[in-house]
N, C-alpha and C positions, 0 to 999 in steps of 0.2 A: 552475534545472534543470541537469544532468550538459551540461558540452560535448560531451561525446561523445557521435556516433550513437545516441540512445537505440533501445531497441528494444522493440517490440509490445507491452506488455501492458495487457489490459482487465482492470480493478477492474471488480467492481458492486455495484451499492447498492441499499439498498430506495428508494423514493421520497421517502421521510421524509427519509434520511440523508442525498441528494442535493440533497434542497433548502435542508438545513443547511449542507453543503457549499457551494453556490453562496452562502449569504446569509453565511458566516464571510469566501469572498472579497472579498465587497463589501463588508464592512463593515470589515473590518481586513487585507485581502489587500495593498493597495500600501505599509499602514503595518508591515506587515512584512517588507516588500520581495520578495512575491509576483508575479511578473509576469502568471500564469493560472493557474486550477485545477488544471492538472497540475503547475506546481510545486507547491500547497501542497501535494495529496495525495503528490508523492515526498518531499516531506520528509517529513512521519508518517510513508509507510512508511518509510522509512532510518532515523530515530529510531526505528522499531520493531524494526529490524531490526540495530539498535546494541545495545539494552537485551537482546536475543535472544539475540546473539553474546556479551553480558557474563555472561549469565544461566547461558549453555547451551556456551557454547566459549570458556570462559577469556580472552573478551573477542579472541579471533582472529577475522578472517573467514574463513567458511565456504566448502569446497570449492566451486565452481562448480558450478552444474547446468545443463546447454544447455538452451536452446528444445527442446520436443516432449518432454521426458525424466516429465511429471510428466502424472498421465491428464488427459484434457480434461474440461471442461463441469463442472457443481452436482455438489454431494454428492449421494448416494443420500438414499433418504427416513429410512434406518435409519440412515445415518451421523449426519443430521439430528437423532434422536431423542437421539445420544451426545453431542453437542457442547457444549462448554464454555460456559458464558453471557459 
């Protein structure tokens, strides 16, 4: 995990994916030098968000966005209906 102050953010998961999640820790979390869950899930995002920046901004990292700047809460049911699989 980042040394620095991390701050706030909640993922959420279906049930399914969560309990994938807990059993990839246990199963191969310290052999990968995972200390807890929120490490491994900040590494996927950050490796997701590596291949993002290579993908989509010539491999820079992206402007910053502050806390509170992006709306809250689920997609609508319509956005639902657009979403990429």
């Amino acid at each position: 995990m980042s040394k620095k102050k991390p701050a706030q953010f909640t993922p959420y998961f279906t049930t399914e994916d969560a309990e994938q999640i807990r059993a990839a820790f246990l199963a191969a979390g310290a052999a990968e030098g995972y200390g807890s869950v929120s490490d491994l899930i900040e590494a996927a995002a950050l490796r997701e968000v590596r291949r993002l920046q290579r993908k989509y901004n010539q491999g820079r990292k992206w402007e910053p966005v502050q806390a509170g700047a992006l709306r809250p809460g689920r997609r609508t049911l319509e956005e639902e209906k657009h979403r990429a699989p």
